[in-house]
C-alpha positions as CSV (number, residue, x, y, z in Angstrom):
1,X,58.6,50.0,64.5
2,X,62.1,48.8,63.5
3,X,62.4,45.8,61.2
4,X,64.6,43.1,62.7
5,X,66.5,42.0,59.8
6,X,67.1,38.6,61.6
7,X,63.1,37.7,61.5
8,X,64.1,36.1,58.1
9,X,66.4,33.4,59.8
10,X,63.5,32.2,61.9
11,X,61.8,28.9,61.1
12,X,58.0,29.9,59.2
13,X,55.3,28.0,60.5
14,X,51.2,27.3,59.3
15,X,49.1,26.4,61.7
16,X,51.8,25.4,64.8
17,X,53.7,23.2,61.7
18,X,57.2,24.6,60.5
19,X,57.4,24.6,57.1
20,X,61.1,23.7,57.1
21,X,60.1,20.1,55.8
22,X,58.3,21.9,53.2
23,X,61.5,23.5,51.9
24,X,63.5,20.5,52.3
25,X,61.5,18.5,50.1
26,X,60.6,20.9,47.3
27,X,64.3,20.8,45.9
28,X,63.6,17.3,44.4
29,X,60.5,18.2,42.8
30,X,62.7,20.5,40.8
31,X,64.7,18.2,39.0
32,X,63.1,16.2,36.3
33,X,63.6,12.1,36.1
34,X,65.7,10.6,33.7
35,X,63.3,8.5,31.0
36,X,65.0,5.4,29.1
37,X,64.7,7.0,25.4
38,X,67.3,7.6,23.7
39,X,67.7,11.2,23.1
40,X,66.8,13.5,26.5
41,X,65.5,17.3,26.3
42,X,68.3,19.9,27.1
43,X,67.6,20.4,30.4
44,X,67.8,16.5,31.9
45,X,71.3,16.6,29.1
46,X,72.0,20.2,31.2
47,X,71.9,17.6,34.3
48,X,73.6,14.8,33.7
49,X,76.7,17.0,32.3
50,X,76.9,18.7,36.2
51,X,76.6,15.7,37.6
52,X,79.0,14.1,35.9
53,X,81.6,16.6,35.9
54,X,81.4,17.0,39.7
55,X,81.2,13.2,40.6
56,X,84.9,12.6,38.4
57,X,86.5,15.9,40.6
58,X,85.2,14.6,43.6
59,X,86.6,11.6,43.1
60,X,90.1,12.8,41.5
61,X,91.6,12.7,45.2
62,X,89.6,9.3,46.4
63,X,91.2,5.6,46.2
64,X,88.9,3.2,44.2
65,X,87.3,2.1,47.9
66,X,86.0,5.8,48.1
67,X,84.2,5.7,45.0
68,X,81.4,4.4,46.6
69,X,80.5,7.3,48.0
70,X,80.4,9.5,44.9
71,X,76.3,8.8,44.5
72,X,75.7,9.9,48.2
73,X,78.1,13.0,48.2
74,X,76.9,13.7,44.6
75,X,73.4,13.8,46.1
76,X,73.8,16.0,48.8
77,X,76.2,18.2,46.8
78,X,72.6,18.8,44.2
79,X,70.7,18.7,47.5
80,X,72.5,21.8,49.5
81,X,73.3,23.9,45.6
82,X,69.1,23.8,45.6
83,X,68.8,24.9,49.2
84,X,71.4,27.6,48.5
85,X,69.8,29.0,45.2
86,X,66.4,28.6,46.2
87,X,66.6,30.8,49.6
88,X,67.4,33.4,47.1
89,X,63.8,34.1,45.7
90,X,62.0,36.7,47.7
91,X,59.3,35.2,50.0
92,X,61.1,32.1,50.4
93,X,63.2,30.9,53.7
94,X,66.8,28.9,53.6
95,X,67.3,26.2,55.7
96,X,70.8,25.9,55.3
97,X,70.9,29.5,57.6
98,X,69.9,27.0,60.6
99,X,73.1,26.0,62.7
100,X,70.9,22.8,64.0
101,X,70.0,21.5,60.2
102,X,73.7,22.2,59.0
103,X,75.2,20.2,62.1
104,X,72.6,17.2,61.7
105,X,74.4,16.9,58.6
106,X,78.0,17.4,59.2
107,X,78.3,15.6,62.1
108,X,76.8,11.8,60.6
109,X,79.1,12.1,57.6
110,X,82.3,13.2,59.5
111,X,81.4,10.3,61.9
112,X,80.5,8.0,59.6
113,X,84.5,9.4,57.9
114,X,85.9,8.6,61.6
115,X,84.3,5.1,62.2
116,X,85.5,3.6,58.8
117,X,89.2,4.8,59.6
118,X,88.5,2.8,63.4
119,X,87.4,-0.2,61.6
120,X,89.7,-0.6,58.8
121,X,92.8,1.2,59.6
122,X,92.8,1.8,63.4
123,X,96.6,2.4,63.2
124,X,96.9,5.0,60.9
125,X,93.6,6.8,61.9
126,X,95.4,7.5,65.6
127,X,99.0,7.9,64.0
128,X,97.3,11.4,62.8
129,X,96.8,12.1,66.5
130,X,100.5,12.4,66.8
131,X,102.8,13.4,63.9
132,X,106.1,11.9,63.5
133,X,109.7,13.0,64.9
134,X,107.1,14.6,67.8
135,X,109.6,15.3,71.1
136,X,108.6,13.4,73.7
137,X,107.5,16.4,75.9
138,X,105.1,18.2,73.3
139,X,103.5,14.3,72.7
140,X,100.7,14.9,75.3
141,X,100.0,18.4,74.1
142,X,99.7,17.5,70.4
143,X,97.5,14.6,71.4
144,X,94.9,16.6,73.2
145,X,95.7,19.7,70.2
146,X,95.2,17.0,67.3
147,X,92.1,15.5,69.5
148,X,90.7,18.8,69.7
149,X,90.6,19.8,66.3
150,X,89.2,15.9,64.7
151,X,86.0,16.7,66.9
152,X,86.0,20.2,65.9
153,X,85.5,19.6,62.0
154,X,82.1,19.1,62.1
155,X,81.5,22.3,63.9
156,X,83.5,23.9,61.5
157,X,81.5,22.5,58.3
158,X,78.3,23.6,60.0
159,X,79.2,27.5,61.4
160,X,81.3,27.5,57.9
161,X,78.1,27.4,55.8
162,X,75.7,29.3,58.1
163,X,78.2,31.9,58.8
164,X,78.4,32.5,54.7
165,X,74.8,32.7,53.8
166,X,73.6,34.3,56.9
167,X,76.3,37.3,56.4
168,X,75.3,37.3,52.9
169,X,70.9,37.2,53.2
170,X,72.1,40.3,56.0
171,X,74.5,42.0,53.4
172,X,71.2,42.1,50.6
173,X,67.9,42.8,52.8
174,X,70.3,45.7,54.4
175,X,71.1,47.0,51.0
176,X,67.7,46.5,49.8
177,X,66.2,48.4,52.8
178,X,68.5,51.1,51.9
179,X,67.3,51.3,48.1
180,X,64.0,51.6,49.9
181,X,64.6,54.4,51.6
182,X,66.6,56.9,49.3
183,X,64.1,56.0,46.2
184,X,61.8,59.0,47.3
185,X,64.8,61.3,48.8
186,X,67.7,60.9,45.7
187,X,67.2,58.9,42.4
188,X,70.9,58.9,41.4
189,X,71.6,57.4,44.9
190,X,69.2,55.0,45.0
191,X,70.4,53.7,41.3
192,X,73.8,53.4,42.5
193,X,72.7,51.6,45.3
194,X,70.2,48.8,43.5
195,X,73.3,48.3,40.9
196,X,75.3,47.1,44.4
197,X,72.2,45.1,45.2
198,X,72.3,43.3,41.9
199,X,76.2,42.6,41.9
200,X,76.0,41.4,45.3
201,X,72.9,39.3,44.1
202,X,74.9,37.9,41.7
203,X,77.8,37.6,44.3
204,X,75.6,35.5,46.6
205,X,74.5,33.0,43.7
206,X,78.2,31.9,43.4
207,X,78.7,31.6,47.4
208,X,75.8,29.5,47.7
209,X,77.2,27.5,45.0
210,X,80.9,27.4,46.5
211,X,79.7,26.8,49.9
212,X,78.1,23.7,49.0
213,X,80.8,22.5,46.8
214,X,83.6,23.7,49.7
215,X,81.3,21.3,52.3
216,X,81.6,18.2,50.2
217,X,85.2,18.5,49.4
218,X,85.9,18.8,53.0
219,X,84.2,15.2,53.4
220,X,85.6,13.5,50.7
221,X,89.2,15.2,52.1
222,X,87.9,13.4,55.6
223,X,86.9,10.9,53.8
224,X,90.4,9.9,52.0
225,X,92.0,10.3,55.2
226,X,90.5,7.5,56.6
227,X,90.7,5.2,53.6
């Protein structure tokens, strides 16, 4: 029988449950609590350094009224980075390959983006609608082009994310079905082909890692438009 290589990408469930909440919740059981001594151990030090580093570039771009929020972007940041990494391990399922999960979080922050431009700067949220020195007979064609593409961002954050780790779970369990199959026919081969999976391994740590990072600079650049 034929292996579908897209069985991977399907939610796991136990007993009728899916196990999705299971693998949304085990990322913060990963990362140990801060304590009030003095001196920490090297890995909570390790933590605080990446946290701090990427809350002062995310807010490089943001006015002081965006700063507050650098905990909730920082948060999700660490939050998608451990989703990313952990759908690596063998055995294990990503949740950030499901269109539906990477959408239910797109679209509330690039909402929530769009409402606070409404509320506190209505004029210059719909002055990006239509850019200036616009003739007067391309106005209703940019409106309904510039209209188009504000609802179309969160789409784009979600397919951008999925697209990237689905190609790249594809890219590895096809190269490591390949391995599979020349090990017993050619050694020299099949060597050459596991170095390929281990460099594309290695590739796929860093996407997960950029993809995340790429999704929360894109809110915090929606974000500073609208504040």
């Amino acid at each position: 029988m034929a292996p579908n290589f897209f069985d991977q990408f399907s939610s796991p469930t136990h007993f009728g449950v899916p196990l999705i909440m299971v693998a949304l919740t085990f990322p913060w059981i990963l990362y140990p609590t801060p304590s009030n001594r003095w001196l920490e151990n090297r890995l909570i030090t390790l933590q605080n350094w990446f946290i701090n580093r990427f809350t002062q570039q995310l807010l490089l771009p943001l006015n002081p009224e965006g700063h507050k929020w650098a905990l909730m972007l920082s948060s999700l940041m660490i939050f998608l980075i451990s989703l990313n990494l952990l759908g690596l391990l063998p055995y294990t399922f990503t949740p950030t390959t499901q269109l539906s999960l990477n959408l239910g979080l797109a679209v509330p922050f690039w909402l929530a983006t769009v409402l606070i431009g409404m509320r506190n700067r209505p004029t210059a949220a719909l002055a990006h609608l239509l850019p200036e020195g616009t003739p007067p007979l391309l106005i209703p064609i940019l409106i309904v082009i510039e209209t188009v593409s504000l609802f179309i961002r969160p789409l784009a954050l979600g397919v951008r994310l999925t697209a990237n780790l689905t190609a790249g779970h594809l890219l590895i369990q096809l190269i490591a079905t390949a391995t599979a199959v020349l090990l017993p026919m050619t050694v020299t081969l099949a060597m050459l082909t596991m170095t390929v999976l281990f460099l594309l391994t290695l590739l796929e740590v860093a996407v997960a890692m950029i993809q995340a990072f790429v999704f929360i600079l894109l809110l915090s650049l929606y974000l500073q438009e609208n504040i």
